[in-house]
N, C-alpha and C positions, 0 to 999 in steps of 0.2 A: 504494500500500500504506500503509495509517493507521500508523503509529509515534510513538500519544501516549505518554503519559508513564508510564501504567500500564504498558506492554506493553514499552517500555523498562526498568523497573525488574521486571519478572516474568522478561524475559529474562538481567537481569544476575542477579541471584539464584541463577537455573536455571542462572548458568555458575557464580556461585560455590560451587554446592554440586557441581558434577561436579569444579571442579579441588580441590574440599576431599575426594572421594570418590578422585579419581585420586594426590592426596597421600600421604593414611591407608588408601588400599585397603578398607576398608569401615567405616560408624560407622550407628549407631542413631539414628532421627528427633532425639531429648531431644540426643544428642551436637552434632548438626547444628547444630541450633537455640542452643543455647549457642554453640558455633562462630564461628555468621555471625553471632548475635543477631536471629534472628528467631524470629516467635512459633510454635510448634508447627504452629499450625493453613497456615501459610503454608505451612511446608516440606514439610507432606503433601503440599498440593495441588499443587504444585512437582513435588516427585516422583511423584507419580500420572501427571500429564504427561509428564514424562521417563521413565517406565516402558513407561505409552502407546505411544510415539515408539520405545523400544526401548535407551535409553539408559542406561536402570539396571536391578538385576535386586536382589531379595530372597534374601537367603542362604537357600540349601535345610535350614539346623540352626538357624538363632537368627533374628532378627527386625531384623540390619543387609541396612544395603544398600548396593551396592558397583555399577562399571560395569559395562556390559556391552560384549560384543565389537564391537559396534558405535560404541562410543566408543573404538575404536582411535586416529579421527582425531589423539586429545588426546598422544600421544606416548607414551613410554616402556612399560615392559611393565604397565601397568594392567591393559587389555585383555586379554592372554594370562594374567595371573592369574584375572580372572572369568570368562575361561570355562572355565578349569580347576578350580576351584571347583566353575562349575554342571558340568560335567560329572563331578567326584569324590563331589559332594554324597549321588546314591545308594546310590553304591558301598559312599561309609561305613558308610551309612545301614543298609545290608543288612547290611557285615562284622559292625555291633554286633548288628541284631537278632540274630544266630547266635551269635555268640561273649560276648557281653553287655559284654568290656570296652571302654573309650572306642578310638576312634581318631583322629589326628589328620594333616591335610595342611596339609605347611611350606614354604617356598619358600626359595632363597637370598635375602637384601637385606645389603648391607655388612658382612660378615665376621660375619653372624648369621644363623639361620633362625629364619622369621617363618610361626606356626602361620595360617594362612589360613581352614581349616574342622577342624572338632570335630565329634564326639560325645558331650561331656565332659555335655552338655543329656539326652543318649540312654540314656548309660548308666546300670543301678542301679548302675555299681560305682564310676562315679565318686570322688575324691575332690579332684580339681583343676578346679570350673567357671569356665566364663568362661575360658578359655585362649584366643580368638582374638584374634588382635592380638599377642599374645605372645612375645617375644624369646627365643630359645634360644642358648646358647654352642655353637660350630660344633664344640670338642674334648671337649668335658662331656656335650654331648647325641647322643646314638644317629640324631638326623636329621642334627646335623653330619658324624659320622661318616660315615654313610651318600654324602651328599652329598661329600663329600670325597674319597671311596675311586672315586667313577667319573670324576671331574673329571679334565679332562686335563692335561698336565701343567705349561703354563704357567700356565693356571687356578687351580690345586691352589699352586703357587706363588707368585701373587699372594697367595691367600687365606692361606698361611701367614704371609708378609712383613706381610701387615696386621694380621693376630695376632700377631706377636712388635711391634709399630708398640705393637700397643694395650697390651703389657705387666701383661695382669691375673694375680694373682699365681697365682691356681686354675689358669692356660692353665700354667704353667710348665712341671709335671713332663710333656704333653703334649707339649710343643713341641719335645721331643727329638728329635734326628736315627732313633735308635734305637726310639723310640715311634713314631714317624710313618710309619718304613718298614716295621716290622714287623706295626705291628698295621691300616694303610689297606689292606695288600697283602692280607691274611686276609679283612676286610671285604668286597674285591671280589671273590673267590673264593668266599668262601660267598654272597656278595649279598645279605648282610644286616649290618647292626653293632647293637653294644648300647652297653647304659650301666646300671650299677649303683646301688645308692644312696650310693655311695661319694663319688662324685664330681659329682654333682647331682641335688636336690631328694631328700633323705635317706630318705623316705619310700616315694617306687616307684623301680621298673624301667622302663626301655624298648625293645625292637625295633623297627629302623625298615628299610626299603627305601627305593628309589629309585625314581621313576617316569622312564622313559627315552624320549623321546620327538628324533626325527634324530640318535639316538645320544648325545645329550647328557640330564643330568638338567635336567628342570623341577620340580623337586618330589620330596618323598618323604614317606611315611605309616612313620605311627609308633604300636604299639600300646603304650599304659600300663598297668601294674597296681602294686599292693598287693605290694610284695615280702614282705613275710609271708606274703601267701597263695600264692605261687607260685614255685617256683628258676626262675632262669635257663633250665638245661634245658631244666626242663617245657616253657617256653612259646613257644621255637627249638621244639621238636618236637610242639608243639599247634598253632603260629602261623605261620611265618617261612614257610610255603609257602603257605598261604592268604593272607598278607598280601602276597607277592610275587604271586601271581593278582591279586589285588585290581589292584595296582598296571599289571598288563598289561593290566586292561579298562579302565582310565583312560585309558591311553595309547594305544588303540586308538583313542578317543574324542574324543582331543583332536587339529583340523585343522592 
């Protein structure tokens, strides 16, 4: 088997942008290329390869590319986030065509959820684009919430302990014994939570679900709007049961 010198450095390349992809969970050719410091045209054909082979996969909303399930080898949950992605990527895709406002699928990562797929590209009503990639506070945001209220209970536990760790001063009035059991306990009973503009991102609102998959959450979608244009109410009794469907034909989806 030939192993000159070109095909040793196309292969090293090709590992550094999958474990640069399994790091960041998804980035755009420009990103890449900056990244590793190679030229554009390199890391196309890199990826094109890798694509080929089965190894990276094109986000179904925006123009990054992330692994795919077949690059489970590489360890940690990469994997099972891209193909929860491509599998949610539709789903979204439809919720907006019908409903017009954005929607967005987050994951847990380190006492944060992390928006994975959007519609923020889709929607006319956007006002927040370019959201994936994007850090969410787990007691601020309607996906933390969410995520929080089905979590089990040493889980749920941990994740408190590393929020009261992180001491940000917005997590405080949250971190109450009294907030936490009152209002995670409602969250899982109605199976959905929200978040105001009170308390993050002044501007909208959001309802989120959880996607539940062997009983545990992998995710959860989150629908944003323009809180001027719409109460709370309204959009629990427009939304919160089509977003909870939504969430069951993901989960149906994902192996």
């Amino acid at each position: 088997m030939s192993s000159g010198p070109d095909n040793v450095r196309a292969l090293s390349r090709g590992l550094n942008i999958m474990r640069l992809l399994n790091r960041v969970g998804a980035a755009r050719v420009g990103e890449i290329a900056l990244e590793l410091g190679l030229p554009r045209t390199t890391v196309y054909r890199l990826l094109n390869t890798l694509e080929e082979d089965g190894y990276v996969l094109y986000s179904g909303s925006d123009s990054r590319v992330r692994l795919s399930p077949l690059a489970a080898t590489l360890g940690d949950s990469s994997s099972t986030r891209s193909q929860l992605c491509q599998v949610a990527a539709p789903s979204l895709a439809k919720f907006t065509d019908l409903h017009a406002w954005p929607v967005d699928l987050s994951t847990y990562a380190d006492a944060h959820m992390i928006i994975q797929e959007s519609t923020h590209s889709r929607s006319p009503l956007s006002v927040d684009p370019g959201m994936i990639g994007y850090s969410l506070p787990m007691l601020r945001s309607s996906s933390g919430r969410a995520y929080l209220s089905v979590s089990a209970g040493r889980e749920r536990e941990i994740i408190i302990d590393l929020l009261r760790a992180e001491n940000v001063v917005e997590d405080l009035p949250f971190l109450q014994e009294e907030w936490l059991e009152k209002n995670l306990n409602v969250y899982l009973k109605q199976g959905f939570a929200t978040r105001g503009p009170q308390t993050f991102r002044p501007k909208t609102s959001s309802l989120s679900v959880p996607i539940i998959s062997d009983e545990r959450a992998i995710g959860c979608l989150s629908i944003i709007w323009v809180t001027k244009a719409m109460e709370m109410e309204r959009a629990v009794e427009r939304y919160a049961a089509a977003l909870q469907q939504t969430a069951i034909e993901i989960s149906a989806g994902v192996l």
